[in-house]
C-alpha positions in Angstrom: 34.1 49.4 50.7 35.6 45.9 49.5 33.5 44.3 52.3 30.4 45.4 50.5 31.9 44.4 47.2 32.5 41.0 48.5 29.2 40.6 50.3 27.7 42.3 46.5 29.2 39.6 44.5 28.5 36.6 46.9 24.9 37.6 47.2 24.6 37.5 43.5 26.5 34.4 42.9 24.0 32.7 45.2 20.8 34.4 44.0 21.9 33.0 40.4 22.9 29.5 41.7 19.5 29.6 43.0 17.8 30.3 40.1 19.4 27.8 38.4 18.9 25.5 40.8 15.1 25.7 40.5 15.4 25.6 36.6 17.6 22.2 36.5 15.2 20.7 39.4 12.2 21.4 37.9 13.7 19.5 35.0 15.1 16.9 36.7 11.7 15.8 38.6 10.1 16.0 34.9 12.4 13.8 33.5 12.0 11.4 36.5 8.0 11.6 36.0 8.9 10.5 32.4 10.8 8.1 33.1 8.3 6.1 35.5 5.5 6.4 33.3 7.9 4.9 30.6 8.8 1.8 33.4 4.9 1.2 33.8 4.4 0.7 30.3 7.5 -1.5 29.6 6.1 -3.8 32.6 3.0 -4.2 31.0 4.7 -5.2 27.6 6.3 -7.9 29.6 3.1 -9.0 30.5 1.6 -9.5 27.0 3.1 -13.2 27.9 0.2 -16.1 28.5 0.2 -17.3 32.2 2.5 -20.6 32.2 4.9 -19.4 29.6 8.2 -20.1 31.1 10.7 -17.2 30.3 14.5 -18.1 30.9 17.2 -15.2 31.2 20.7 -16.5 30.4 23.4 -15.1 32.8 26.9 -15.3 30.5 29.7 -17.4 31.6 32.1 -16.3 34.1 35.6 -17.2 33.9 37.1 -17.9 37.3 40.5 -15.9 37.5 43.1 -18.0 40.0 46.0 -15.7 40.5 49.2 -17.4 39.8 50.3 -17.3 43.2 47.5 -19.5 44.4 49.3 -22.8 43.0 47.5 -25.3 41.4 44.1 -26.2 41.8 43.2 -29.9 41.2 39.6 -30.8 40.9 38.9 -34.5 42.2 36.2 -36.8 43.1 35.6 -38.7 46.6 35.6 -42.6 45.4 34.5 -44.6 48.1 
């Protein structure tokens, strides 16, 4: 009788995980159709730009970390 209980109980807990699962898919790929229709729309607001317009993204500065048991680093220049 507790093998049927067990084989009860797991049988459910899958059926509902399921169910579930459908529910939050079905969700999921909505979002993801929303999402892409968004993207398309962005890209042609990046567009709006005449042809020749030169558009420059600045990358911030990163600061080189030397550990300090590296030892000193000496920039120099070749003089010939």
């Amino acid at each position: 009788m507790g093998i049927l209980k067990f084989l009860l109980i797991v049988f459910v807990i899958f059926y509902v995980i399921s169910l579930l699962g459908r529910y939050f898919l079905k969700r999921m790929v909505k979002n993801a159709q929303k999402q892409y229709q968004q993207g398309g729309q962005k890209d042609t607001q990046n567009k709006k730009r005449k042809e020749g317009d030169t558009f420059v993204q600045y990358k911030p500065n990163e600061k080189k970390h030397i550990p300090n048991d590296e030892g000193d680093y000496v920039d120099y220049e070749e003089i010939k």
